[in-house]
C-alpha positions, 0 to 999 in steps of 0.5 A: 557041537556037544563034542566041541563044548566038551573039548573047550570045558575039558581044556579050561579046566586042564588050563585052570589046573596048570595054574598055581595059587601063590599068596593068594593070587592066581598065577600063569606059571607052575613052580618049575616053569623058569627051570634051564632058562638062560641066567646061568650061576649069579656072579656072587652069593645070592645070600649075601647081606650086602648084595640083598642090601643092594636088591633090597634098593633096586626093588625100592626104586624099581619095583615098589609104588606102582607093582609091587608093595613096600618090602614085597608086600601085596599091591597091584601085582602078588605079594613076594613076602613068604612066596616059595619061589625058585632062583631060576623063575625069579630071574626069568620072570625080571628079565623077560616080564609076565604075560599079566602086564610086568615088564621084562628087564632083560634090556634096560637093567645090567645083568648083576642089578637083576641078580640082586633083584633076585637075591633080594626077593628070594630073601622076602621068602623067609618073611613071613607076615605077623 
């Protein structure tokens, strides 16, 4: 019995220690969890103005209100303004969703929307909050 309780204690805290803190919020994944999915090379410059321009109208109409704050600020879900975030986890993490309740995109949003979704929201970790 002790043995058991010792595994589920030592399991927890390896769990707990997998886990990354990103602005404030405990996440499911470590940095580099997204790194050889699926995606491949965006079909244009993520850092574009006009492509973060067009993420920039997605996110509003897609991602803000319910989940996400105004321009990536905190709301229901972490907030993205400053969060170092890898290409290759953003666009995992719209296509396929999160276990924490966001929902994948993968089948009701064209492949390039979710770029510009990308490129938008790895241009939110340049703004840091005043």
């Amino acid at each position: 019995m002790r043995s058991s309780r010792l595994f589920a204690a030592v399991t927890a805290a390896a769990l707990f220690a997998a886990s990354v803190t990103v602005g404030g919020w405990l996440v499911d994944h470590s940095p580099g969890f997204a790194q050889g999915l699926p995606g491949g090379a965006p079909p244009f410059d993520l850092t574009d103005t006009k492509v973060i321009g067009e993420g920039a109208q997605l996110f509003r109409q897609t991602c803000t209100g319910y989940c996400h704050g105004k321009d990536g600020g905190p709301s229901r879900a972490p907030k993205l303004r400053g969060a170092k975030l890898e290409r290759a986890y953003v666009y995992a993490r719209i296509t396929k969703g999160s276990p924490n309740g966001m929902p994948g995109f993968e089948t009701t949003m064209p492949g390039e929307n979710i770029w510009k979704l990308v490129a938008y929201v790895l241009s939110l970790s340049k703004v840091e909050d005043k």
